[in-house]
C-alpha positions in Angstrom: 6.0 23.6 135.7 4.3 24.7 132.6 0.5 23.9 132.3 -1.3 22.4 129.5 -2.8 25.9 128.3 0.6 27.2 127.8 2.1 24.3 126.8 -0.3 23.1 123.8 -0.3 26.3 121.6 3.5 26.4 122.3 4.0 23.0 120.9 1.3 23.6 118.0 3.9 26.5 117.1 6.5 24.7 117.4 5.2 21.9 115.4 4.2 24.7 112.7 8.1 26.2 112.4 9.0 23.3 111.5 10.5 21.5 114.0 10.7 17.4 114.3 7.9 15.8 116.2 10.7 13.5 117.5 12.7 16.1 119.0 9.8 18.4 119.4 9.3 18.3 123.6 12.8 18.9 124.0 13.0 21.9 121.8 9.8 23.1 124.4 12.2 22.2 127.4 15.1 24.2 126.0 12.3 27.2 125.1 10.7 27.5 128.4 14.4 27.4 130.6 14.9 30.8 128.1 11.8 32.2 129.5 11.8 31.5 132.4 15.7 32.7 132.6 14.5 36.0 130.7 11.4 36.9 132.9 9.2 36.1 129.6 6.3 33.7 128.4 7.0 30.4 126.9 6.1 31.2 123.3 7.9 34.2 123.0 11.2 32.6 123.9 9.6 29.7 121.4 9.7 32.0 118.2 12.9 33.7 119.2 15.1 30.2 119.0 12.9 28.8 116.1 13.0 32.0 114.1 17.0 31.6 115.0 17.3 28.0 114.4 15.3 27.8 111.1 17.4 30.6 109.2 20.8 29.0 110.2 19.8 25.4 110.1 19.6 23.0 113.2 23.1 21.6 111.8 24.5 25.1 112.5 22.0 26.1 115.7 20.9 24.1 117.8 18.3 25.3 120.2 20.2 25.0 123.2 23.3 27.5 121.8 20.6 29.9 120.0 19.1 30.0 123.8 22.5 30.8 125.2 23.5 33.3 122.8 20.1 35.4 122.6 20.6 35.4 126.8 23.9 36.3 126.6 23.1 39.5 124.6 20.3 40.2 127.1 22.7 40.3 129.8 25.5 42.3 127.7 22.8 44.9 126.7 20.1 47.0 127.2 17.3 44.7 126.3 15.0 41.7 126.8 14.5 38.1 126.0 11.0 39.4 124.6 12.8 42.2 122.3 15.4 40.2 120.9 12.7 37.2 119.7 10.5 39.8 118.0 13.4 41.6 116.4 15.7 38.4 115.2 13.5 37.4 112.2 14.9 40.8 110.6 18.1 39.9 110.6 18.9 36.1 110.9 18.4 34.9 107.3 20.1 37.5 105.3 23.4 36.7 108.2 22.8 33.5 107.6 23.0 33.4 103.8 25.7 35.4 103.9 27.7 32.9 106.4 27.2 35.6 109.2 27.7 33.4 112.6 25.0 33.8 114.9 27.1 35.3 118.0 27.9 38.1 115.4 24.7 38.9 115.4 24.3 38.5 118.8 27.0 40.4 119.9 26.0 43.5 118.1 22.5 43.7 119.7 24.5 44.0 122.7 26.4 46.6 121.9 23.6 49.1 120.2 21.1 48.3 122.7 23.2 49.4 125.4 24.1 52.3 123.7 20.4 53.0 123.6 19.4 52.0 120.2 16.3 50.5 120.9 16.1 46.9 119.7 13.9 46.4 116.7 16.3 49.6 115.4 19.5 47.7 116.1 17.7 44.6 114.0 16.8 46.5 111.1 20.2 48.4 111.4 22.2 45.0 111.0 20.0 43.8 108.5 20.7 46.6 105.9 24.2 46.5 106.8 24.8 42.7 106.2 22.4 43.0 103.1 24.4 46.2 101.7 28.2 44.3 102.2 26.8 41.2 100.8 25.1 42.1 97.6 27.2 42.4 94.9 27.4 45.7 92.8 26.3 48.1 96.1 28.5 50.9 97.1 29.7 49.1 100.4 30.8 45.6 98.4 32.8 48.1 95.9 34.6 49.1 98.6 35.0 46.0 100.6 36.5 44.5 97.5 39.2 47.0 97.1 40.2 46.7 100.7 40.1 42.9 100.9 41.5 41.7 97.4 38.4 41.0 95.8 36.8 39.2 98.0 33.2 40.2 99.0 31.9 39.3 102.2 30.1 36.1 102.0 34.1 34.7 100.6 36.2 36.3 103.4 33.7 34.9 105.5 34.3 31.4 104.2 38.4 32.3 104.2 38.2 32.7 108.1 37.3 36.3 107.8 34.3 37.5 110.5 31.8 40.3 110.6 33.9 42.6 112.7 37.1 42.4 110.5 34.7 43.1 108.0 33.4 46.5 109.5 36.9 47.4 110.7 38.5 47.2 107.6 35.3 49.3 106.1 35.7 52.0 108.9 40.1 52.1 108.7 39.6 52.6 104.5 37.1 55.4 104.8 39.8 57.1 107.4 42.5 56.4 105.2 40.4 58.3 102.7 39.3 61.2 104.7 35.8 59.9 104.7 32.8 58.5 107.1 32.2 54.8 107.2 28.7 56.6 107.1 29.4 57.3 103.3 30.3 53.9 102.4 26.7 52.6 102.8 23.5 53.7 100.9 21.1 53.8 103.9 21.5 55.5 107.2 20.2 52.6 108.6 23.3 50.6 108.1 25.9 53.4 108.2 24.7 53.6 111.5 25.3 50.4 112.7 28.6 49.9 111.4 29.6 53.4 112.9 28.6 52.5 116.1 30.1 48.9 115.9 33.8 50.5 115.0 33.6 54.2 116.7 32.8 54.0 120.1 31.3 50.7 120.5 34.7 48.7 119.1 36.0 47.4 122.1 32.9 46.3 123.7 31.9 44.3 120.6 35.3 42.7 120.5 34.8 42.1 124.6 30.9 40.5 124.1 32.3 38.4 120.8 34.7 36.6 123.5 31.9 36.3 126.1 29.3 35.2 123.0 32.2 32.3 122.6 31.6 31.7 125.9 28.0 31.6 126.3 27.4 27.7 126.4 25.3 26.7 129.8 24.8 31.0 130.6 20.9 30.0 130.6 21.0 27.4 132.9 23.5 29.2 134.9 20.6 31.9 134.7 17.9 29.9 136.1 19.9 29.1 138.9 20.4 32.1 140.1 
């Protein structure tokens, strides 16, 4: 149901991100049931799942479960389809490289947004908070290694560790120390995030994790309705 003038700069972009001419209509097919589940335009759900797909690797994504996810945190939280593909390029590669899954990232946007952090905020928010835990020699990896053995996050990741633990364990040794998680972290910007992930918003990212596991076919359920 999509015409020619939509359809040919979509797959021009598509095409220019980088994905296979082979596999290249389908990858149109799985971006337009996105918009069309997520009230938006063709090429805005487009760069959302190839700006997801490319910074976590088609072997990692694939479209279909990028699609699924980035719905699912539209329908756990306070934003859109539109919102979440203009925001995820902030964030996706630096979760990516540090083995970050994808419904983490997800599963947070739910969470801030519907605490009314708007959602280009929430992006740059998880971005400096991933970036801060990850790199070695910050404040917030100091700390993470004294709490977790040694490890730093990209390792406990790789040991079966996930983002969450990751903040909890942050937010329970700053309480064990009389502290904020807030003073952890260099920037507000990621304080922030990980405050709100392990203060008030701890059981609903824990409760939108499990539905982020259950995401598969939510799109299509979507465009049912």
């Amino acid at each position: 149901g999509v015409l020619s003038d939509k359809a040919i700069p979509a797959l021009y972009g598509a095409l220019s991100a980088g994905v296979p001419a082979d596999n290249v209509m389908s990858f149109l097919e799985t971006s337009q049931r996105l918009a069309k589940a997520g009230a938006t335009d063709l090429e805005t759900a487009l760069d959302g799942i190839t700006s997801s797909v490319n910074a976590y690797t088609p072997a990692v994504l694939s479209a279909t479960e990028a699609s699924d996810l980035i719905f699912t945190a539209v329908k756990l939280g306070k934003t859109t389809v539109d919102e979440v593909s203009k925001s995820i390029f902030q964030m996706a590669p630096i979760a990516s490289a540090a083995g970050v899954e994808f419904k983490s990232l997800t599963g947070a946007i739910a969470v801030l947004t519907a605490s009314g952090t708007p959602t280009s905020v929430a992006a740059t928010q998880m971005k400096a908070a991933i970036s801060e835990l990850s790199k070695e020699g910050t404040n917030a990896d100091k700390s993470f290694r004294a709490l977790s053995g040694g490890k730093g996050l990209t390792t406990f990741i790789d040991n079966g560790g996930s983002l969450a633990e990751a903040f909890n364990m942050m937010a329970a040794g700053a309480k064990a120390s009389g502290q904020s998680v807030l003073d952890s972290f260099g920037s507000i910007e990621a304080g922030a995030a990980v405050l709100a992930l392990t203060s008030y918003g701890v059981m609903k990212y824990a409760d939108d994790l499990i539905q982020m596991d259950d995401a598969a076919g939510s799109t299509e359920a979507a465009i049912e309705v």
